[in-house]
C-alpha positions as CSV (number, residue, x, y, z in Angstrom):
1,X,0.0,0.0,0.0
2,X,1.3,3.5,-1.2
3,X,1.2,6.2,1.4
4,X,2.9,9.9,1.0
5,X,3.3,12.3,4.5
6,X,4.1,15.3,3.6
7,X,5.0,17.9,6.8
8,X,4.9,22.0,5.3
9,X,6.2,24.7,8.0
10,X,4.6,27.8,8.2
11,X,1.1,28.7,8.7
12,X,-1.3,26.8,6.5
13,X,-3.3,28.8,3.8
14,X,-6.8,28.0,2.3
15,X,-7.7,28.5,-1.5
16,X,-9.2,32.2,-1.8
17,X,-12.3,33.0,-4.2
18,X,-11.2,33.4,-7.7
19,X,-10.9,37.2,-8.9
20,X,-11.6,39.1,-11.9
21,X,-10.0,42.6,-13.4
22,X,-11.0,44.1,-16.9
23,X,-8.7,46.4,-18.9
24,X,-9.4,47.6,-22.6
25,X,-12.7,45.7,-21.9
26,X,-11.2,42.2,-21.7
27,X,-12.3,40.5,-18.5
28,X,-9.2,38.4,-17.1
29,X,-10.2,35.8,-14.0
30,X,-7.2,35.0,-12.2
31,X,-5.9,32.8,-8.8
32,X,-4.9,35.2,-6.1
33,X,-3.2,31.9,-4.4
34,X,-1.5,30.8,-7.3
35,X,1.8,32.2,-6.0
36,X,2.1,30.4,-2.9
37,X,0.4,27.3,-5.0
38,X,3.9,27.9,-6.9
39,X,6.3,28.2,-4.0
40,X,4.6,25.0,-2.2
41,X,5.0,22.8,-5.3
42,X,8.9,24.2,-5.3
43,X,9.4,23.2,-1.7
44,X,7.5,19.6,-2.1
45,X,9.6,18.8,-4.9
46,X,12.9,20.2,-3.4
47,X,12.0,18.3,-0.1
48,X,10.0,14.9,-1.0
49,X,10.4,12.2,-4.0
50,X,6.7,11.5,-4.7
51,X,5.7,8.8,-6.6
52,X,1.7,9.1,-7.9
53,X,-0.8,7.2,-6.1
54,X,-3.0,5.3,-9.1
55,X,-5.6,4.2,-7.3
56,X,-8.4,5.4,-5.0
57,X,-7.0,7.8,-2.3
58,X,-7.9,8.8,1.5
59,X,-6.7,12.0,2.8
60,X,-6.2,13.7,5.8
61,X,-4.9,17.5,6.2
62,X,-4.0,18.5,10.2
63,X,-3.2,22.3,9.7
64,X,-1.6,23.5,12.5
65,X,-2.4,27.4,13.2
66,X,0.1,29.5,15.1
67,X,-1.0,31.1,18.7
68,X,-2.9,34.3,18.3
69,X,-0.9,37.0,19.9
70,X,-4.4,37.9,22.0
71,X,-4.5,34.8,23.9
72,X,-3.8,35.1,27.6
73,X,-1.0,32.5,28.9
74,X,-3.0,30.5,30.8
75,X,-5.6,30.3,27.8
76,X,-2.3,29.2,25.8
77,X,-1.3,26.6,28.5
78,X,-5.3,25.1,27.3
79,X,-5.2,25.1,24.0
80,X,-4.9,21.1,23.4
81,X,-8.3,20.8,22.0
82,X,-10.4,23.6,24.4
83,X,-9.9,26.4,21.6
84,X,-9.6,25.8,17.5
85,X,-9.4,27.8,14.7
86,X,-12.4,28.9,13.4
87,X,-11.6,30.6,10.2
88,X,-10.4,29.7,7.4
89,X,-12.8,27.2,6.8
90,X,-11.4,23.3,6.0
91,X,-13.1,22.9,2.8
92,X,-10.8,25.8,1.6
93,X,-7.7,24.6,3.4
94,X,-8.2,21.3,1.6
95,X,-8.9,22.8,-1.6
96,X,-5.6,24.7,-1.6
97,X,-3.5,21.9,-0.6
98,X,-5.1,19.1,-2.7
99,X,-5.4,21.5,-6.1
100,X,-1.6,22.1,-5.4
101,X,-0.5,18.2,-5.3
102,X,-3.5,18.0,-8.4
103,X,-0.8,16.1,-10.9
104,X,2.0,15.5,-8.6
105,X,0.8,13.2,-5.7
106,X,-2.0,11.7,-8.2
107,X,-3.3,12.3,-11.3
108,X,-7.0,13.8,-10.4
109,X,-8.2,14.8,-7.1
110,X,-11.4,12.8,-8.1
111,X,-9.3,10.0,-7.1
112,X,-9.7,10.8,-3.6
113,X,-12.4,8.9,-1.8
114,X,-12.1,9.9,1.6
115,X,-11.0,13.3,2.8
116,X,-10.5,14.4,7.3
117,X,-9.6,17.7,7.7
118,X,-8.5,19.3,11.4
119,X,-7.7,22.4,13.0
120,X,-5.8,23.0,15.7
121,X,-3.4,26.0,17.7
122,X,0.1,25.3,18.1
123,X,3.4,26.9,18.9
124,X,4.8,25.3,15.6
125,X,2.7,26.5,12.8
126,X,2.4,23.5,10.0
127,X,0.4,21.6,7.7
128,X,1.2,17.7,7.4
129,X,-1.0,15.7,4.9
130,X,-0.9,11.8,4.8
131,X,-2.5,10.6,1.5
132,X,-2.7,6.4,1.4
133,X,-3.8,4.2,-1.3
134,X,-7.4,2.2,-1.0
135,X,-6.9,-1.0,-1.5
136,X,-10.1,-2.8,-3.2
């Protein structure tokens, strides 16, 4: 059975809503994202050999959100599983991450079968995501 872990430093990101600009009267959508889209596929590749998955996939994303500056110490000392993230929402976090690795980790994200996705506070901002085959 096939399974990639990939571990990303930094605080995670989430796919933003697509934008549009005209000029001259031409209306041009673009990916506000697609920057850091770029730089993440630079440091996978740089960091991790990936073989493609070929078969049905499950996925799980833990994004790990840094500490916000306005929490109290003793509110930090609780964090475990007391307080989450609310925003950004996990669909978008899982969008961003799983449209990036779209033709690196696997051919089509319609591949994946299964998807978790958690929040949590920690002093290490990070995303990790463990894809593993299905086996029929």
């Amino acid at each position: 059975m096939d399974s990639i872990t990939i571990e990303i430093p930094g605080e995670p990101h989430s796919q933003a809503r697509h934008r549009h600009t005209s000029r001259g009267g031409f209306v041009r959508t673009y990916d506000p994202k697609a920057k850091d889209k770029e730089k993440l596929l630079k440091y996978i590749q740089s960091n991790y050999k990936i073989t493609k998955i070929e078969n049905m996939i499950e996925a799980r994303i833990i994004a790990n959100f840094g500490i916000p500056k306005s929490y109290s110490n003793k509110k930090t000392e609780t964090l475990h599983d007391q307080y989450r993230p609310k925003k950004p929402d996990v669909d978008n976090i899982a969008k961003f991450y799983l449209d990036t690795l779209n033709g690196v980790a696997y051919d089509d994200d319609s591949q994946i079968v299964y998807l978790e996705v958690s929040k949590h506070y920690s002093k290490f901002p990070s995303v990790t995501i463990i894809l593993c085959e299905v086996l029929f």
